[in-house]
C-alpha positions, 0 to 999 in steps of 0.5 A, spaced: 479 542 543 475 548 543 470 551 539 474 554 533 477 547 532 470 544 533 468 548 526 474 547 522 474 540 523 467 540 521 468 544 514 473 539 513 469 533 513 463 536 509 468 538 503 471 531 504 464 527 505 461 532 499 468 529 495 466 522 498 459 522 495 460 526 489 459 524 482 466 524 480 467 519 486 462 514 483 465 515 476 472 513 480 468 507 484 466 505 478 472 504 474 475 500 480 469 496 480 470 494 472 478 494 472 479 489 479 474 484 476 477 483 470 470 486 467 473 491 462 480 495 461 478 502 464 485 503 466 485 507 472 491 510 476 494 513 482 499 519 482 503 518 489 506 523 493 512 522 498 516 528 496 514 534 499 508 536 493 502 536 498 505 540 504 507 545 499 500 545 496 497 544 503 494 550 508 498 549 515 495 545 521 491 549 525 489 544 530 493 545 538 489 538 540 493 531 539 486 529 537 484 533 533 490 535 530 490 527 528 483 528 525 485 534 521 491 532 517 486 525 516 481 530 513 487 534 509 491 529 505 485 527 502 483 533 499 488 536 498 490 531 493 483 531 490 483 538 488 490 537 486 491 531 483 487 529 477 489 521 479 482 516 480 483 516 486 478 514 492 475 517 497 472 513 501 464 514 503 465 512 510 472 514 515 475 508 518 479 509 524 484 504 525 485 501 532 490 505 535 496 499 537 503 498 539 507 491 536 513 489 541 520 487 537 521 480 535 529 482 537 530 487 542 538 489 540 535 491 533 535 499 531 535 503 525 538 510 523 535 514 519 541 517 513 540 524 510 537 526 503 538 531 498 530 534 496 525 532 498 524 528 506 529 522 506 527 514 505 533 512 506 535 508 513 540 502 516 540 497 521 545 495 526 545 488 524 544 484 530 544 477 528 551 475 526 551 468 525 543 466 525 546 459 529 549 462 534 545 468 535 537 464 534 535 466 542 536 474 540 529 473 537 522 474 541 516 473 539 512 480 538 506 482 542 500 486 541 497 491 545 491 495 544 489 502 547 482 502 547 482 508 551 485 513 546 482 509 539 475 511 542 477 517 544 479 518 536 472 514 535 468 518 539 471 526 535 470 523 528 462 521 530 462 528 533 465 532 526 461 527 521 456 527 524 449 527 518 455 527 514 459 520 513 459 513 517 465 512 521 467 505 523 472 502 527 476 498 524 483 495 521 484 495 513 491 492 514 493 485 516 499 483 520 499 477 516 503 482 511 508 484 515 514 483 511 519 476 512 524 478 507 525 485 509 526 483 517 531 478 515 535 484 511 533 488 517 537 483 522 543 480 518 544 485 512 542 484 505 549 480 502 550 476 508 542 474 507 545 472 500 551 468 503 547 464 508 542 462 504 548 459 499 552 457 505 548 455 511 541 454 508 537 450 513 539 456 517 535 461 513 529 457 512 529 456 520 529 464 521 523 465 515 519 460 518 520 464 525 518 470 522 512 468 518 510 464 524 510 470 527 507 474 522 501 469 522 501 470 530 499 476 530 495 476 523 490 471 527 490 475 534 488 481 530 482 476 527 481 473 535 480 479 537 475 483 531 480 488 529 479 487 521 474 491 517 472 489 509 478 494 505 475 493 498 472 500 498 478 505 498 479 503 505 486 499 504 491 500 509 496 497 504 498 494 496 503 498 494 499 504 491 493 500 488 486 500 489 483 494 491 475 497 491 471 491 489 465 488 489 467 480 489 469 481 497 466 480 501 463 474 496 458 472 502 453 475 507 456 479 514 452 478 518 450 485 524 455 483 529 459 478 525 467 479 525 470 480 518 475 475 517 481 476 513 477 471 508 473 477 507 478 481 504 485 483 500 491 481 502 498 483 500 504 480 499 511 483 497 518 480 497 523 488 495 530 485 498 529 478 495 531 481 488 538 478 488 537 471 489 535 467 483 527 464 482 529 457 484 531 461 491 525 465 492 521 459 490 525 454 495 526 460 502 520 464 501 514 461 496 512 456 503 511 462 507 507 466 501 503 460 498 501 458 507 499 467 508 496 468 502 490 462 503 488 467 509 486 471 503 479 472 499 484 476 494 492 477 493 496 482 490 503 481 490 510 486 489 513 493 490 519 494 486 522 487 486 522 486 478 516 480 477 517 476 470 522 471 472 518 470 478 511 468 476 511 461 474 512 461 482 507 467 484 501 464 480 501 459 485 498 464 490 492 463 492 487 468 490 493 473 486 489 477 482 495 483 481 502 484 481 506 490 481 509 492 475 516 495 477 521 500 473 526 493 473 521 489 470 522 486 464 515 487 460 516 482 454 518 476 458 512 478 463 507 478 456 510 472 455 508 468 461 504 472 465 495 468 465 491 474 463 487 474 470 493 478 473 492 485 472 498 490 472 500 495 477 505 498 472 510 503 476 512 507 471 520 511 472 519 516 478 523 520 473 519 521 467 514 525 472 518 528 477 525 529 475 529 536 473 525 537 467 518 534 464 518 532 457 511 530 455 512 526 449 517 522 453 512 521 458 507 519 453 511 513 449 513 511 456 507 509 458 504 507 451 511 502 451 507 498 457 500 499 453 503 496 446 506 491 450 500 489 455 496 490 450 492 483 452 492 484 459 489 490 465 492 495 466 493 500 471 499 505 472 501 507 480 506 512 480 511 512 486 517 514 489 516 521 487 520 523 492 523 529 488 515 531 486 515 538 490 509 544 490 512 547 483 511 541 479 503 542 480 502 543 472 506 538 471 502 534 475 496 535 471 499 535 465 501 528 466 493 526 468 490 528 461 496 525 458 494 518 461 486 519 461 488 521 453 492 515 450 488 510 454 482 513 453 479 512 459 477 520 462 471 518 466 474 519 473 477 526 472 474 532 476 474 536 469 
């Protein structure tokens, strides 16, 4: 790395330790705080972007070197978003590098090919569906294995210190978990979706054998990276998961760290999702999946559960989840029969429909009833709105964008947070 790239990555880290430390920044922390304990409704939200809005909007990369290429985009999302995206999201007052490790595959004949999209970069993928009979074709499944490369991860440590330094502190930490892999969606991945379905109906002894593998493995490793000090606390925007929400909270760690001590997965929020079980009915995912999900979620101090499988037939079962303090609120949810079950100490990750905000056109005032649907409804629960599968959102749509931010600060009546 020579001396160009050195300064550019420090300016890049003064304005992102400058937007870390502002006063907009503790606005937004404490809107988080407030909302996540359930303390007082300040309905915060996320803007997401996986189309291509932000590399429209955002300056080339610079940096030749792996490292600090690395670094930079690191640096560049951020800010971007912020001077873009009028959303309450937080920039962390500390850089957390995330220990750099490769996972074995728990069956060696999967593989994946990526399928074309129109627009924005494509999402879409299929497997080759090794597992034909799960019976017959048990042994094809291993037990995965973790390695870390230390080497490259302080290589990335020690440039980070570097860049921040009299700026932000830099940790080395992991703010996801591997107790939250997924267990649905590798059944899906190995045998397809509809012969999931199909087996669960005809061979269910099968199926509970291949779910409790998985979760097993799962929590193998979850407890390897806990073995081995891999965690750090993700209640303070470093989250690494949970489905586009904020888990930044004041009620984790809930005990004294002490200098030295490993962060235990008991001290932080953990996540749990099921997307591929939306076809099977409650009882089935109480039966096949909530014995897994009841044993990882009391790994958790906290728990949010979901991402797009719609929620409101599941909640006579998910609130016996250890810790669950929200759940995802997906376009598919029915909001009524949710009110009407759902204990009002869950709060509500609403995903909005992606299209009201990114499709061909923008129509405020139905974006705005689209949104005062939720709060009529919700009117007795938190509330938060986290914007996802934007993946038409491009560049052009910036005014759009900030239109939508004002709109929500305005019919919530929550503005604290916004940079204007």
């Amino acid at each position: 790395m020579n001396g160009s790239e050195t300064s550019h990555l420090r300016e890049l880290a003064g304005k992102y330790a400058g937007y870390a430390l502002g006063e907009v920044m503790n606005r937004r922390r404490e809107k988080w705080r407030l909302h996540n304990a359930l303390r007082e409704r300040t309905f915060p939200f996320h803007i997401e972007d996986n189309g291509t809005f932000l590399r429209d909007l955002s300056p080339p990369l610079r940096c030749g070197d792996e490292d600090a290429r690395w670094l930079e985009a690191r640096l560049v999302g951020p800010i971007v978003s912020y001077e873009r995206i009028d959303d309450d999201r937080i920039i962390p007052a500390r850089f957390v590098v995330n220990w750099v490790t490769a996972v074995s595959s728990y069956c060696p004949e999967l593989a994946f090919r990526r399928l074309p999209g129109t627009g924005g970069p494509s999402l879409a993928y299929e497997s080759n569906r090794p597992i034909r009979d799960i019976d017959a074709d048990f042994g094809k499944l291993r037990k995965r294995t973790m390695t870390l490369d230390r080497e490259k991860t302080e290589r990335r440590a020690e440039l980070a210190r570097k860049v921040f330094q009299g700026l932000l502190p830099v940790e080395v930490g992991r703010c996801g978990s591997m107790y939250s892999d997924g267990i649905a969606n590798k059944a899906v991945h190995l045998l397809g979706m509809q012969e999931l379905y199909m087996e669960m109906a005809s061979n269910p002894d099968a199926v509970h054998r291949l779910l409790t593998f998985l979760a097993g493995d799962n929590i193998a490793l979850g407890r390897w990276e806990e073995d081995q000090g891999l965690l750090t606390l993700n209640n303070d925007g470093n989250q690494g998961y949970c489905s586009g929400s904020s888990q930044f909270s004041d009620e984790i760690p809930g005990r004294e760290i002490r200098p030295g001590e490993r962060v235990l997965s008991s001290d932080r929020y953990g996540y749990l999702e099921a997307q591929e079980a939306v076809g099977i009915s409650p009882a089935m995912f109480d039966e096949f999946l909530m014995p897994h999900f009841l044993e990882i979620s009391r790994k958790f101090r906290l728990m949010k559960f979901g991402c797009c499988e719609p929620v409101h037939g599941l909640m006579p079962h998910l609130m016996r989840l250890h810790g669950l303090r929200k759940v995802s609120v997906s376009p598919w949810c029915d909001l009524r029969k949710l009110a009407e079950v759902c204990r009002r100490d869950i709060i509500w990750s609403r995903k909005p429909a992606p299209l009201k905000l990114c499709g061909e056109t923008f129509d405020p005032e139905a974006f705005r009833a689209h949104l005062q649907e939720t709060l009529d409804i919700g009117k007795d629960f938190f509330i938060e709105f986290i914007f996802r599968d934007t993946t038409s959102l491009t560049g052009a749509m910036e005014g759009r964008i900030k239109e939508a931010c004002r709109i929500v600060r305005e019919i919530t009546g929550s503005p604290e947070g916004s940079r204007f």
